[in-house]
N, C-alpha and C positions, 0 to 999 in steps of 0.2 A: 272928709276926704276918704275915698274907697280904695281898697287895693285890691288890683289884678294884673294879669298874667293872661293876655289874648295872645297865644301863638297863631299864626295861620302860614301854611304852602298855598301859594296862589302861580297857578303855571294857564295863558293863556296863547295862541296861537296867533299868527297872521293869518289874513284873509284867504280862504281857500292854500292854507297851508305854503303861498309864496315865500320863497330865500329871499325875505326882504332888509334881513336884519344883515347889517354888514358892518366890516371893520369900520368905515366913517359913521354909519348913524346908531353904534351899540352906546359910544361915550355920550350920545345927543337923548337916546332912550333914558339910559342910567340916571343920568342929569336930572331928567325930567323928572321921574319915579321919586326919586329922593326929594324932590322940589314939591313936588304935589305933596307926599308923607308927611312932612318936615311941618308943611302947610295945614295940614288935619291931623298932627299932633301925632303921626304912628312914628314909631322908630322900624327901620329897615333893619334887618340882622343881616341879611345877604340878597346878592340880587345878579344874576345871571342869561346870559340867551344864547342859542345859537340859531341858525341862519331862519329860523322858522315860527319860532316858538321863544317865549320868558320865564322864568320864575323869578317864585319874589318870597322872601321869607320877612315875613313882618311883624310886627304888633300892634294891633288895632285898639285904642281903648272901646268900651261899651258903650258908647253914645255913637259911635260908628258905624252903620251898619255894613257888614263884608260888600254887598251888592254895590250900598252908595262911593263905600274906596274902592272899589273893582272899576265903576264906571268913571270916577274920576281921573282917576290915573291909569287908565285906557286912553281917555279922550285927550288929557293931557299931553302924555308921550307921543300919542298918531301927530298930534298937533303941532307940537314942535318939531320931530323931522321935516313932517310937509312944508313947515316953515324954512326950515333950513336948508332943504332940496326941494324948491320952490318948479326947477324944471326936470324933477327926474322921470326918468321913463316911464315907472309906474308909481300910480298915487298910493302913501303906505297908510295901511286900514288893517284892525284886528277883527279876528273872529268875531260873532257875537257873546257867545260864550267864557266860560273859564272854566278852571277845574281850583276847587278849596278843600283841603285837608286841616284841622286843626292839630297840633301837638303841644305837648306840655316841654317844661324846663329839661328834661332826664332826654329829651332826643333834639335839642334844640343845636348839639355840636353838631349829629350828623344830621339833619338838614339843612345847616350851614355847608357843613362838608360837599353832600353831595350839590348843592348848586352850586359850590367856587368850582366843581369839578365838571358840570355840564360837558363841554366842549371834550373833555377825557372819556369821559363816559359813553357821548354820543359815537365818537370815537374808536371806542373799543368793546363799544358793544355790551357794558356791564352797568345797563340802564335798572333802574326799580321802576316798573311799570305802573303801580299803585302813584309812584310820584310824577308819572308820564301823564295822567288822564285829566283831559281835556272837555270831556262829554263821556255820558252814560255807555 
């Protein structure tokens, strides 16, 4: 048996940057994420969206690779809202992309912090832009 410690920030957008994340389908995202993680063995630390955009504070073990739970649990979450608003007006789809940050244990409070904070943040305007990137 190995030990480690994979932190990762993983923040990825809706398609063309649509307000598609709403109060009825954040608890159906969240669900998902956790469902998928739970599933491939990472544990979530925190996990946040607002009308646009997700993060995800995770721990990925090394047999993982960040891409192949990136695309998992993309296709996962799109999949079950579309399930569950089966007739909503527009069909919900993420970007292709994402943005990954790695950190270790010594900031692992505050990148809990600031994603339980998203919605404050966006808010009032006291975003970290380094944790905002989505693409180059």
């Amino acid at each position: 048996m190995s030990f480690w410690r994979c932190y990762y920030h993983i923040v990825w957008t809706t398609k063309n940057r649509e307000p598609l994340i709403t109060a009825a389908s954040e608890p159906i995202l969240f669900e998902a994420v956790c469902s998928k993680c739970a599933e491939l063995r990472c544990e979530i630390q925190a996990v946040n969206a607002v009308s646009d955009h997700i993060h995800i504070a995770v721990c990925i073990p090394p047999k993982v690779a960040v891409a192949d739970w990136a695309k998992h649990v993309k296709g996962m979450s799109s999949f079950a809202v579309n399930s569950m608003f089966p007739n909503a007006s527009s069909h919900f789809r993420w970007q292709s992309g994402y943005g990954v940050l790695t950190f270790g244990t010594k900031n692992l409070a505050f990148v809990i912090q600031y994603i339980e904070r998203q919605k404050e943040h966006h808010a009032n305007g006291t975003l970290e832009p380094y944790l905002e990137q989505t693409e180059d």
